[in-house]
C-alpha positions, 0 to 999 in steps of 0.5 A, spaced: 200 640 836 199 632 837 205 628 834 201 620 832 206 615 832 206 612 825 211 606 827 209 599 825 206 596 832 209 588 832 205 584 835 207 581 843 212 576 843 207 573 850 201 574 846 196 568 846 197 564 838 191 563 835 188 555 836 188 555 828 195 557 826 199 553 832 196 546 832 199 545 824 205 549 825 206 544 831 204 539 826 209 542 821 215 541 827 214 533 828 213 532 821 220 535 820 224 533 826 221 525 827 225 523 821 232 526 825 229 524 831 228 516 829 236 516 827 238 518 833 233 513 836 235 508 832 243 509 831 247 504 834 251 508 839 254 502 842 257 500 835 259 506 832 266 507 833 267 499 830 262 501 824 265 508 823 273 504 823 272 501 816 277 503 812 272 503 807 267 508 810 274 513 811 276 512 804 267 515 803 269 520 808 276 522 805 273 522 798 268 526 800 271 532 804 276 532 798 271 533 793 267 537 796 272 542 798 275 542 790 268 543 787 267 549 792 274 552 790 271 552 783 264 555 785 269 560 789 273 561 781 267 561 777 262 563 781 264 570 784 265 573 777 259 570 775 255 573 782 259 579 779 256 579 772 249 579 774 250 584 780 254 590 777 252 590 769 246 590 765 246 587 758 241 584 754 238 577 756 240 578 764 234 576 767 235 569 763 241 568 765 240 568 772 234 564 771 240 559 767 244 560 774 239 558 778 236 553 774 240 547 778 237 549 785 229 545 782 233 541 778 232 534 779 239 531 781 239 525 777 238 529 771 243 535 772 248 528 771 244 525 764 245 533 763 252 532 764 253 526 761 250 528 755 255 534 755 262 531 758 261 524 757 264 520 751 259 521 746 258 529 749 258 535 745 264 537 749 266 530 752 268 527 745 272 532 744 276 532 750 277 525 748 279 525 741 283 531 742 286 530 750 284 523 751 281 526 757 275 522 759 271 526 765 264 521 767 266 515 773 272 518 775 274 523 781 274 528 776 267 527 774 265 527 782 267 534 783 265 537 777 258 534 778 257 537 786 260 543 783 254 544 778 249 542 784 252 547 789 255 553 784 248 557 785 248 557 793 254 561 792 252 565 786 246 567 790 250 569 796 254 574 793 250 576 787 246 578 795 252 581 798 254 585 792 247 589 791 247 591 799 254 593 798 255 601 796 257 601 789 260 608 790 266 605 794 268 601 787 267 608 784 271 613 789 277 608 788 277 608 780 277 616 780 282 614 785 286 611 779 284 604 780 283 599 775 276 595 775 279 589 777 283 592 782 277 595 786 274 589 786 280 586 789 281 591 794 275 595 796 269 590 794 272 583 795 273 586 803 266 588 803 262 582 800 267 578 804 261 575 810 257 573 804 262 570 800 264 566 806 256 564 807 255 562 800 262 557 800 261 554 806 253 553 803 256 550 797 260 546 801 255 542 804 251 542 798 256 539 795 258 534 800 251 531 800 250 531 793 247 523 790 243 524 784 248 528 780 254 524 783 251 517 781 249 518 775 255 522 772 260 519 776 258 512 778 259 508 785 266 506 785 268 505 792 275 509 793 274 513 786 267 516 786 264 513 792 262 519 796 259 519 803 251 519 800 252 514 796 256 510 801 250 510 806 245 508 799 250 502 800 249 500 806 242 500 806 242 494 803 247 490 806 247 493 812 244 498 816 247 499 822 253 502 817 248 507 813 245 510 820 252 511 821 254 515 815 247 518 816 250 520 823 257 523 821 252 527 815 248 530 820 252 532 824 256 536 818 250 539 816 248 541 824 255 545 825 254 548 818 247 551 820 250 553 827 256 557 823 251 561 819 245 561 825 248 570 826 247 571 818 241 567 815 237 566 821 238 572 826 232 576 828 232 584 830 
């Protein structure tokens, strides 16, 4: 009896392209790396390490590290439970809850910082009452700079780990609870191992999000240099006075933005 080879046939790396689906994907590479090629072109690379020693452009560059790295922690401490919540229980309105979650991600910036204004500022739903109460203002200081990144950047890092924990065998969590283990336990020792990789992907994602966030940043925080300028809103700065500077700055963001690229190349852009 004859045995018929049922596996999906992939197409020839070497085969020919089609005319018609080469020419606009040609088109797509230009429209995409021109831009960056044009700020490598243009950068004054003779002048860079005068332009890039300004004690202002390292206050910029300190803020943002620092920001970003604390709006991270906080994605880390709240995102990873909610990432939890959405992928381990059912209850009712999920599906809006995740939508709710993901909503920043399309969400123009410079309306996730009204939004926030609207709720932390002074005249807040819950910014008032800081105020009064604790005389806790939140809008234009540092404070406000990390918590407008970590509304940004948040979803990149629930999304990731809601993802690592579907693929992740739920059977381990409940072999450790037949075992005697608490739910909080096997989280902490069998799950948390076991989604460690996604975790890492979505912190550093998150990272980079929240390290080049203007919109929410400008108009929750404001533009002060040394308190809530940030390293994009330092290159907004600069444009204006001097250019040479913000392709700098742009310089030191692109480079970020390529190492954490090159970080995650094994897991998010691996081919079999």
């Amino acid at each position: 009896m004859r045995l018929i080879d049922t596996a999906p046939v992939r197409a020839k790396r070497g085969s020919r392209i089609p005319l018609a689906l080469l020419l606009p994907a040609l088109l797509g590479l230009v429209f995409l790396v021109l831009p960056l090629a044009g700020l490598l072109i243009r950068a004054p690379w003779s002048a860079m390490p005068s332009e890039l020693s300004s004690p202002a452009v390292w206050d910029a560059l300190r803020l943002s590290l620092i920001c970003a790295t604390s709006a991270t922690g906080v994605s880390l401490v709240l995102g990873v439970p909610l990432a939890w919540l959405l992928a381990r229980t059912e209850f009712p309105g999920r599906r809006v809850i995740r939508a709710l979650v993901t909503l920043p991600l399309v969400l123009p910036p410079v309306v996730g910082g009204v939004a926030l204004l609207l709720a932390l500022g002074r005249n807040g739903i819950v910014g008032r009452w800081l105020d009064s109460a604790f005389g806790i203002t939140l809008p234009f200081t540092t404070t406000g700079v990390v918590i407008a990144e970590a509304f940004v950047a948040m979803p990149f890092l629930v999304i990731s780990v809601e993802g690592a924990l579907r693929a992740a065998d739920p059977r381990y969590e409940e072999a450790a609870a037949t075992l005697g283990a608490s739910r909080l336990t096997a989280f902490r020792r069998v799950t948390l191992p076991m989604i460690a990789p996604g975790v890492g992907a979505g912190a550093v994602l998150a990272w980079a999000r929240a390290l080049g966030e203007f919109g929410a940043t400008i108009t929750f925080a404001g533009n002060f240099p040394g308190k809530t300028q940030t390293m994009p809103l330092a290159v907004y700065l600069a444009m204006e006075t001097d250019p040479d500077t913000a392709i700098a700055l742009s310089l030191v963001l692109l480079a970020v933005s390529i190492a954490v690229l090159v970080g995650l190349r094994d897991r998010w852009m691996s081919t079999p």
